[in-house]
ROSE-4610 file (N, C-alpha, C; in Angstrom, 1 decimal, always signed):
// ROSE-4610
residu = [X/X/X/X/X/X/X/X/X/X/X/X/X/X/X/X/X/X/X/X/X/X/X/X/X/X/X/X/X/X/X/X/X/X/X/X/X/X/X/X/X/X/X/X/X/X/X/X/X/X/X/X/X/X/X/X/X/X/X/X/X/X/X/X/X/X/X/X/X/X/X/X/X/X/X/X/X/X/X/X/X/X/X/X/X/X/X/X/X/X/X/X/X/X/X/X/X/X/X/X/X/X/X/X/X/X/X/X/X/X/X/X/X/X/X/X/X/X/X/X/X/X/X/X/X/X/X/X/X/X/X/X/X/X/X/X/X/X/X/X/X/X/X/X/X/X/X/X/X/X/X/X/X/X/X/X/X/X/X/X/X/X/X/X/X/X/X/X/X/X/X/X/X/X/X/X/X/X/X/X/X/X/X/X/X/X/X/X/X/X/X/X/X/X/X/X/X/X/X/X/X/X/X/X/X/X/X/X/X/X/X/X/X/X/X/X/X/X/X/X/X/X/X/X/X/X/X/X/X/X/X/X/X/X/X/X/X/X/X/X/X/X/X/X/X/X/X/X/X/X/X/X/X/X/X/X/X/X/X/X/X/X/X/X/X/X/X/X/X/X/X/X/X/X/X/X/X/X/X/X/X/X/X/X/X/X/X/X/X/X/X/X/X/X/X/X/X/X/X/X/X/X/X/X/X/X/X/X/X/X/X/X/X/X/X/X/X/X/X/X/X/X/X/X/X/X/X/X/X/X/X/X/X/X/X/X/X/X/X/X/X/X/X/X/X/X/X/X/X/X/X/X/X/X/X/X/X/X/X/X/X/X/X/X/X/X/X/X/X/X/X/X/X/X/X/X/X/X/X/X/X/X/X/X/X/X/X/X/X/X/X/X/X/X/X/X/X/X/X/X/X/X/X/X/X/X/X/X/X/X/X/X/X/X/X/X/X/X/X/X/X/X/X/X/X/X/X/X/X/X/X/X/X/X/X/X/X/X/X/X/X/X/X/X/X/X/X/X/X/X/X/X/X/X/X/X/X/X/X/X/X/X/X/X/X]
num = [1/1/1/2/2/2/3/3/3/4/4/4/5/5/5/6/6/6/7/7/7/8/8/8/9/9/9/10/10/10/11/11/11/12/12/12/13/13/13/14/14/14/15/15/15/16/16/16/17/17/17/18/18/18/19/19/19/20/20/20/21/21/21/22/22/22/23/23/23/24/24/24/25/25/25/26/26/26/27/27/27/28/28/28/29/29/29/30/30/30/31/31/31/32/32/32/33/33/33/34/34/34/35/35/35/36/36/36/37/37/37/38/38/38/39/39/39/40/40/40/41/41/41/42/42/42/43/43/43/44/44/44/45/45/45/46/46/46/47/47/47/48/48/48/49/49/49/50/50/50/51/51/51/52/52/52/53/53/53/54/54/54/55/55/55/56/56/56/57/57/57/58/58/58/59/59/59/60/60/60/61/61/61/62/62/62/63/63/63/64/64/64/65/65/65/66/66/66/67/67/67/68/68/68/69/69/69/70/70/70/71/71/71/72/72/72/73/73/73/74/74/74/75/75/75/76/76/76/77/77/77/78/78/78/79/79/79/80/80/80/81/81/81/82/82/82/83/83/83/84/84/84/85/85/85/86/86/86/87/87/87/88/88/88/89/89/89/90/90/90/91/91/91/92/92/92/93/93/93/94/94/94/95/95/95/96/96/96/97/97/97/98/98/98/99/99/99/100/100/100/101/101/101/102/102/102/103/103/103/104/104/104/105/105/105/106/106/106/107/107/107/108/108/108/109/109/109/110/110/110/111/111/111/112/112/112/113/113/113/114/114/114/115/115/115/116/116/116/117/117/117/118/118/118/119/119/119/120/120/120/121/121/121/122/122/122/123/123/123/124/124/124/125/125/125/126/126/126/127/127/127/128/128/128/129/129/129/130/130/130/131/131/131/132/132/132/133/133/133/134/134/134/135/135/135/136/136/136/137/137/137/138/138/138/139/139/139/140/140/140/141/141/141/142/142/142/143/143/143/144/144/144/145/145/145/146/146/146/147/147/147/148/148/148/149/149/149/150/150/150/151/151/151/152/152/152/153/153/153/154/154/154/155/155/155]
x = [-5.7/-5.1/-5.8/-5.0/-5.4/-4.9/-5.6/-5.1/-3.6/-3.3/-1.9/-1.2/-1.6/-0.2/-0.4/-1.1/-0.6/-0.9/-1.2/-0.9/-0.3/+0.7/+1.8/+0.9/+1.7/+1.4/+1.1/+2.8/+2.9/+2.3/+1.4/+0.8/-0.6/-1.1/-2.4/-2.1/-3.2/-3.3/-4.9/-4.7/-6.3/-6.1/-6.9/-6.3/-7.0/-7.3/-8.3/-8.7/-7.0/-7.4/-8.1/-7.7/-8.5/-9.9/-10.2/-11.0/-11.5/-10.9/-11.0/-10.2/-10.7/-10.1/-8.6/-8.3/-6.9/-6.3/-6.7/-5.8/-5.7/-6.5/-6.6/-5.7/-5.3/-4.9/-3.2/-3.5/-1.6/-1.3/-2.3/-1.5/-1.2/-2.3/-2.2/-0.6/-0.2/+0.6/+2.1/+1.5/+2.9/+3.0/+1.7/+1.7/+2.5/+2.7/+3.2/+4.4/+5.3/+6.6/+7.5/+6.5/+6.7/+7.1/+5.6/+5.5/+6.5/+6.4/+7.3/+8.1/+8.4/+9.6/+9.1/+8.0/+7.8/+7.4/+7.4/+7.4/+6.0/+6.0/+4.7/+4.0/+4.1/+3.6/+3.2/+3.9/+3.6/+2.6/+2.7/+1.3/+0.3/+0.6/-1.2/-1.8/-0.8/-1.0/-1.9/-1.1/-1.8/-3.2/-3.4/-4.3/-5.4/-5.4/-5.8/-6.2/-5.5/-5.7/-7.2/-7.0/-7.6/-9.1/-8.8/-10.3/-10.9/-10.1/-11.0/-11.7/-11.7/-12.0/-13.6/-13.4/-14.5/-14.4/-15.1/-15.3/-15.0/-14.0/-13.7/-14.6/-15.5/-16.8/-17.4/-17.5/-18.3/-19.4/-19.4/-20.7/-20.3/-21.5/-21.5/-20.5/-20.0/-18.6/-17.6/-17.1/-15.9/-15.3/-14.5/-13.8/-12.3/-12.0/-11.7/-10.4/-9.7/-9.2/-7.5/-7.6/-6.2/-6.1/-4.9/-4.5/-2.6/-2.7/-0.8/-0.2/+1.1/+2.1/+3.5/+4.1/+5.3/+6.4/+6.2/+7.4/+7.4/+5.8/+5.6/+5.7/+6.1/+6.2/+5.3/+4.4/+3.7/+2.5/+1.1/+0.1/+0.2/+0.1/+0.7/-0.7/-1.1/-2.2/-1.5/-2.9/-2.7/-4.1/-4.0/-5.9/-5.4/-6.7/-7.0/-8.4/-8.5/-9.7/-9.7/-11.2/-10.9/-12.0/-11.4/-12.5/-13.4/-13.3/-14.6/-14.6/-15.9/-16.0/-15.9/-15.4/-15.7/-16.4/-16.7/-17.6/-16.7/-17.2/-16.5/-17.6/-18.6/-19.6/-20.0/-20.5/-20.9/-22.0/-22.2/-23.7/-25.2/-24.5/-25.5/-25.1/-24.7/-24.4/-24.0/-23.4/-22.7/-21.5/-21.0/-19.7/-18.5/-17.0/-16.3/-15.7/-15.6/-15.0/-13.2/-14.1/-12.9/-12.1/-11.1/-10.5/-8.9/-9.3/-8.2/-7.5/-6.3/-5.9/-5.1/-5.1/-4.3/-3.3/-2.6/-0.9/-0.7/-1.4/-1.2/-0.4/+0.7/+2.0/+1.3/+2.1/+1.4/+1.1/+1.9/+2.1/+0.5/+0.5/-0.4/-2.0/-2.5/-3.0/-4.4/-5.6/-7.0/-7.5/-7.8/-8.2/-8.1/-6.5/-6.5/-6.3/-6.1/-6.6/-7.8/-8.6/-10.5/-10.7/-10.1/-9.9/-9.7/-8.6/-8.3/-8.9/-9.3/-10.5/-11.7/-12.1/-13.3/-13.4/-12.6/-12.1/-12.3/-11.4/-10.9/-12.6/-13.2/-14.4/-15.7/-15.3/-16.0/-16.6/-14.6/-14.4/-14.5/-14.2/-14.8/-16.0/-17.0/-18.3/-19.3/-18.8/-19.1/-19.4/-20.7/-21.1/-20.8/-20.0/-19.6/-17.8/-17.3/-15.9/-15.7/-16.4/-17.1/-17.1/-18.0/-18.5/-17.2/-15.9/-15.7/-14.0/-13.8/-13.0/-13.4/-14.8/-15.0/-14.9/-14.7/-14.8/-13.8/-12.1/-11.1/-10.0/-8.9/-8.4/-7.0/-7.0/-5.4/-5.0/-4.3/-3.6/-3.8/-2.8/-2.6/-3.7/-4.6/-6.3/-6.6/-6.7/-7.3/-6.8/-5.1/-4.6/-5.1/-5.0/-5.7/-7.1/-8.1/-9.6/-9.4/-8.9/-8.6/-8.2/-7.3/-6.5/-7.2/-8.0/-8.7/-9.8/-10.5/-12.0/-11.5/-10.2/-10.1/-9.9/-9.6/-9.5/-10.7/-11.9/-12.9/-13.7/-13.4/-13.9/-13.3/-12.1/-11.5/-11.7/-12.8/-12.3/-14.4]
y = [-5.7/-5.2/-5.7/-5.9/-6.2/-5.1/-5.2/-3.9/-4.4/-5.9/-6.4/-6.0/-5.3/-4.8/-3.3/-2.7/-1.5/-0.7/-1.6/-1.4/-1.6/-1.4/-2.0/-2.1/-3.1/-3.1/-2.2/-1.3/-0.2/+1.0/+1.2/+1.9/+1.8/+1.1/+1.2/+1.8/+2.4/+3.3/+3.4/+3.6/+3.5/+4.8/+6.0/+7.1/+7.6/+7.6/+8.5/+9.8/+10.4/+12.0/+12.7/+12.5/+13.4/+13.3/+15.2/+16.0/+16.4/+16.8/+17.7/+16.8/+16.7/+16.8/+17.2/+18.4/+18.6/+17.7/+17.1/+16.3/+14.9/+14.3/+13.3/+13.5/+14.5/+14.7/+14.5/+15.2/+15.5/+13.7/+13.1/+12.1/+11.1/+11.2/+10.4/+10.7/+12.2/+12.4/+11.4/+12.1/+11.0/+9.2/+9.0/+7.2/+7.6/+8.7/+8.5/+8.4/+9.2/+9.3/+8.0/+7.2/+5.9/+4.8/+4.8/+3.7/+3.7/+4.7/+5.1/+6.6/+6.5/+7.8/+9.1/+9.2/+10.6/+11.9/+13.0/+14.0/+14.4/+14.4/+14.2/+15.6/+17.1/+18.3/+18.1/+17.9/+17.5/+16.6/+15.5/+14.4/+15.1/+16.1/+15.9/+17.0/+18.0/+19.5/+19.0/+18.3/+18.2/+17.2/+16.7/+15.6/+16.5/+17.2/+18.0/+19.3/+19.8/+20.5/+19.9/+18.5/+18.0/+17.8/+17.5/+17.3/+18.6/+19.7/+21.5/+21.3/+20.5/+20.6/+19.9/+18.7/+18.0/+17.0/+16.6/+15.5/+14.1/+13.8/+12.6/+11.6/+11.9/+10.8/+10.2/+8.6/+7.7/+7.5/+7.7/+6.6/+6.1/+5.9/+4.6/+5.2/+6.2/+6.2/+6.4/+6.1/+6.2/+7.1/+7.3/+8.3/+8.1/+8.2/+8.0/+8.8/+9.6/+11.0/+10.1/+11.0/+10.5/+11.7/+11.2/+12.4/+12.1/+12.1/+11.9/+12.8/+11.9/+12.2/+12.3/+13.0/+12.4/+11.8/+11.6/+10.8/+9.9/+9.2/+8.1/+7.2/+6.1/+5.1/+4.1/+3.7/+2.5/+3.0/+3.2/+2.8/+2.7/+3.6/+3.2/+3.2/+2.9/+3.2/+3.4/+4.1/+4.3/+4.1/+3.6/+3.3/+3.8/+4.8/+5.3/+4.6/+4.4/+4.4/+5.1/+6.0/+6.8/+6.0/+6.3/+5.8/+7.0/+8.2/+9.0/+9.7/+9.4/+9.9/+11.2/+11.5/+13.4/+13.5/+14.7/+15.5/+14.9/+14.4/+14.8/+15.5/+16.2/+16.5/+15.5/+14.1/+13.3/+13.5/+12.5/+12.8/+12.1/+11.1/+10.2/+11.1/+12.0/+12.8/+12.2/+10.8/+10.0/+10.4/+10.7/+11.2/+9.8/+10.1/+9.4/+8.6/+7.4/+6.6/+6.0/+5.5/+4.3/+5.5/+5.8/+6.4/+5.8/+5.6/+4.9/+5.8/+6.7/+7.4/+6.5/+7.0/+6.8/+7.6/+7.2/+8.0/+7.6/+7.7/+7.7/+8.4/+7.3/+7.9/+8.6/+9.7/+10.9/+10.3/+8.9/+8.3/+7.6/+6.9/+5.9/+6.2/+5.0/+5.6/+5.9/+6.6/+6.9/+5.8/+4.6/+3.7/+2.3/+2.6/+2.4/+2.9/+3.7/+4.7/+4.4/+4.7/+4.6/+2.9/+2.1/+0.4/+0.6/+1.0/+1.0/+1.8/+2.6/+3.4/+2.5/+2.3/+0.8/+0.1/-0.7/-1.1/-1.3/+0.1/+0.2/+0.5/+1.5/+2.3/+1.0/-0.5/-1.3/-2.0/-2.5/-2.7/-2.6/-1.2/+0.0/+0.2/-0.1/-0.1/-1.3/-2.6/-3.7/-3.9/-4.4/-3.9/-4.7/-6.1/-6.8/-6.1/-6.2/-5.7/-4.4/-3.3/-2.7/-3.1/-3.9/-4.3/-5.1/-5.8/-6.5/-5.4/-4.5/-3.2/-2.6/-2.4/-1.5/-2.5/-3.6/-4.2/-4.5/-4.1/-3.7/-2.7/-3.1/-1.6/-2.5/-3.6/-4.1/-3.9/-3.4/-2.9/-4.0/-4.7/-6.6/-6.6/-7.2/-7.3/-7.1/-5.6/-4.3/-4.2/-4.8/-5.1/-6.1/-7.4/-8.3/-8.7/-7.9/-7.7/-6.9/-5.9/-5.0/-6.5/-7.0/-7.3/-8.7/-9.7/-10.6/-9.9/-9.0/-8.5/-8.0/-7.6/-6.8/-8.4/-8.8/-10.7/-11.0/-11.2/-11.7/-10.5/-8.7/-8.4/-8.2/-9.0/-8.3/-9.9/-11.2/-11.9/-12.1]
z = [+23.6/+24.8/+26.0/+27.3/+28.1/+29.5/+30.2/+31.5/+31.7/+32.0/+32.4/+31.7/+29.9/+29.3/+29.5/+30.2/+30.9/+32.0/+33.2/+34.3/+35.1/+35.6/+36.6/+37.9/+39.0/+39.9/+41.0/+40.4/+41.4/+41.0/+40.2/+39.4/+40.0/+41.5/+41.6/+43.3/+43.6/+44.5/+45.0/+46.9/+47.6/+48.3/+48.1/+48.8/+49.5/+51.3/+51.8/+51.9/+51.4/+52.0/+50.3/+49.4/+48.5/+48.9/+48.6/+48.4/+47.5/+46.3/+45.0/+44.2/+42.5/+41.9/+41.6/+42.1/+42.6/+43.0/+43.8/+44.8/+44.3/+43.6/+42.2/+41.7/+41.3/+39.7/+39.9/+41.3/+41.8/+42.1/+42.5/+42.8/+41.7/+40.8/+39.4/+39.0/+39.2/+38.6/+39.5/+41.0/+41.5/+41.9/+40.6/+40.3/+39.6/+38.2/+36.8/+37.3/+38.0/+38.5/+39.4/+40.0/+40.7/+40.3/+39.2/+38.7/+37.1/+36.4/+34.8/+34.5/+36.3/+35.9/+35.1/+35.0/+34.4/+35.4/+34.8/+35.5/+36.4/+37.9/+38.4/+38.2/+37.8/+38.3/+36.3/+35.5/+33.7/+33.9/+34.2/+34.4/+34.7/+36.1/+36.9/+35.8/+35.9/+34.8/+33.7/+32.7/+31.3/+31.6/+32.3/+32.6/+33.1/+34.1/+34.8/+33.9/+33.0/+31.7/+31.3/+30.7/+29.6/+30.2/+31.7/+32.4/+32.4/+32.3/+32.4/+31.1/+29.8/+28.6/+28.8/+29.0/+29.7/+31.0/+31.0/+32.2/+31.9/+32.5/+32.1/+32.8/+33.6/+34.3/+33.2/+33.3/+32.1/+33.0/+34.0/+34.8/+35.9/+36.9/+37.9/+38.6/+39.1/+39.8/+39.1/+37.9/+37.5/+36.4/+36.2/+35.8/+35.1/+33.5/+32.8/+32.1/+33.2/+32.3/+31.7/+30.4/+29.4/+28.9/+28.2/+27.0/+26.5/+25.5/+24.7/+25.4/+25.7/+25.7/+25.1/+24.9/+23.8/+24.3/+25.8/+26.1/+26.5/+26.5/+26.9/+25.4/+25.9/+24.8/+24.4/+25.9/+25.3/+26.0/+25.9/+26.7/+28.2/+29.4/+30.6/+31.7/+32.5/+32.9/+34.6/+35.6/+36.8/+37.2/+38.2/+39.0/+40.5/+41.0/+42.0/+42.5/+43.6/+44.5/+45.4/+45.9/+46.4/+47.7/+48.9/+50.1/+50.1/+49.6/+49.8/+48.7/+47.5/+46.1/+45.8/+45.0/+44.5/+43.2/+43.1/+42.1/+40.6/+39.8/+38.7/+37.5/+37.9/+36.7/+36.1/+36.7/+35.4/+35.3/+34.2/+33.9/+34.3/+35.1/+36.1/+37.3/+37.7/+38.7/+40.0/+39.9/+40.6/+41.1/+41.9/+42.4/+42.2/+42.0/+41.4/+42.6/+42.7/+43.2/+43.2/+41.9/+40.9/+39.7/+39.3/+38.6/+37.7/+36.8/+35.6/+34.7/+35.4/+34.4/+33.1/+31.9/+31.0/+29.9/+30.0/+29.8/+28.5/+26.9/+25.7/+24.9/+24.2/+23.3/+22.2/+21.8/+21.1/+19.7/+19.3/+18.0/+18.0/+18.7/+18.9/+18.0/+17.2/+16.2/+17.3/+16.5/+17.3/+17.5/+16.5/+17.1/+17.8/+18.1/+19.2/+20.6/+20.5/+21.9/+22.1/+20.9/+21.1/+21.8/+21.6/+21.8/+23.4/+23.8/+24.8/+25.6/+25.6/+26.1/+26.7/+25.4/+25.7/+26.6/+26.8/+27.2/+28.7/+28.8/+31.1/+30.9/+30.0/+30.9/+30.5/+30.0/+30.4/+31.0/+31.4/+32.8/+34.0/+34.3/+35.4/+35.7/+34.5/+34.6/+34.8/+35.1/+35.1/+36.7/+37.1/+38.3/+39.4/+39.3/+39.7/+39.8/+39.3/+38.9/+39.7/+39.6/+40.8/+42.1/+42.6/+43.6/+44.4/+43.5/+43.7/+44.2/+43.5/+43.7/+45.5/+44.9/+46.0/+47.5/+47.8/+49.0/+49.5/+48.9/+49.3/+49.4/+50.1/+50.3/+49.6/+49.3/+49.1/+48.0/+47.1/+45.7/+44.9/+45.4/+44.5/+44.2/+45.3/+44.6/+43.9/+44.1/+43.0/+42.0/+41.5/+40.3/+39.9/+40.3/+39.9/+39.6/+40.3/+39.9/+38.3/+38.6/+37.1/+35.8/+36.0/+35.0/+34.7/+36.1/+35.5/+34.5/+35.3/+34.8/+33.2/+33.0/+31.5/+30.4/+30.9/+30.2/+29.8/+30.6/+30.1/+29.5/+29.6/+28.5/+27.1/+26.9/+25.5/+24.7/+25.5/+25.2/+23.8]
């Protein structure tokens, strides 16, 4: 897998006003609705659910949250940046920046979820790829930083 087979274009987002998690969560959800027609208050909910369970923070800024869906069909992804980071409890106690939700079909076996997983929070964690995110506000870019950077790590 590569980010290009599941992240759309319209699927990436630079947001100044979040504050809270809350406000993350709601919007993730109204990428899911934009970008693949799903239901935006279901998205942020169960997503938003799964993050009460634990922290979807991996490190360095970023932030990781997923969880199956049964109506999604393929692997769908959404990327947020945020111009001013929030708490996600991680464990480098880094506040979150960069955030890659993922929208997994309920079939989809564990290891590849676990694969794809790998993967974005590689990616996302790669300090260049990073650096290279964080020094714009243009979407395209920021798709295309994602979708080169996920190429040379799957390679």
């Amino acid at each position: 897998m590569n980010i290009s087979d599941v992240l759309s274009r319209n699927a990436v987002r630079v947001i100044s006003k979040a504050s809270t998690k809350d406000d993350i969560f709601q919007e993730l959800g109204n990428i899911a609705k934009r970008a693949y027609g799903l239901k935006p208050r279901y998205v942020s909910h169960t997503l938003l659910q799964r993050e009460g369970e634990y922290s979807s923070a991996v490190g360095r800024g970023v932030a990781v949250p997923h969880c199956r869906f049964p109506e999604v069909k393929m692997t769908s992804g959404l990327f947020v940046k945020l111009t001013k980071p929030v708490d996600f409890k991680s464990r480098d106690r880094l506040a979150v920046d960069l955030i890659f939700g993922l929208l997994i079909p309920e079939n989809l076996p564990e290891v590849e979820h676990l694969k794809n997983f790998a993967l974005i929070a590689r990616t996302l964690r790669d300090p260049e790829t990073q650096a290279r995110i964080r020094c714009t506000e243009r979407r395209w870019l920021i798709h295309t930083i994602l979708t080169e950077a996920s190429k040379l790590e799957a390679a």
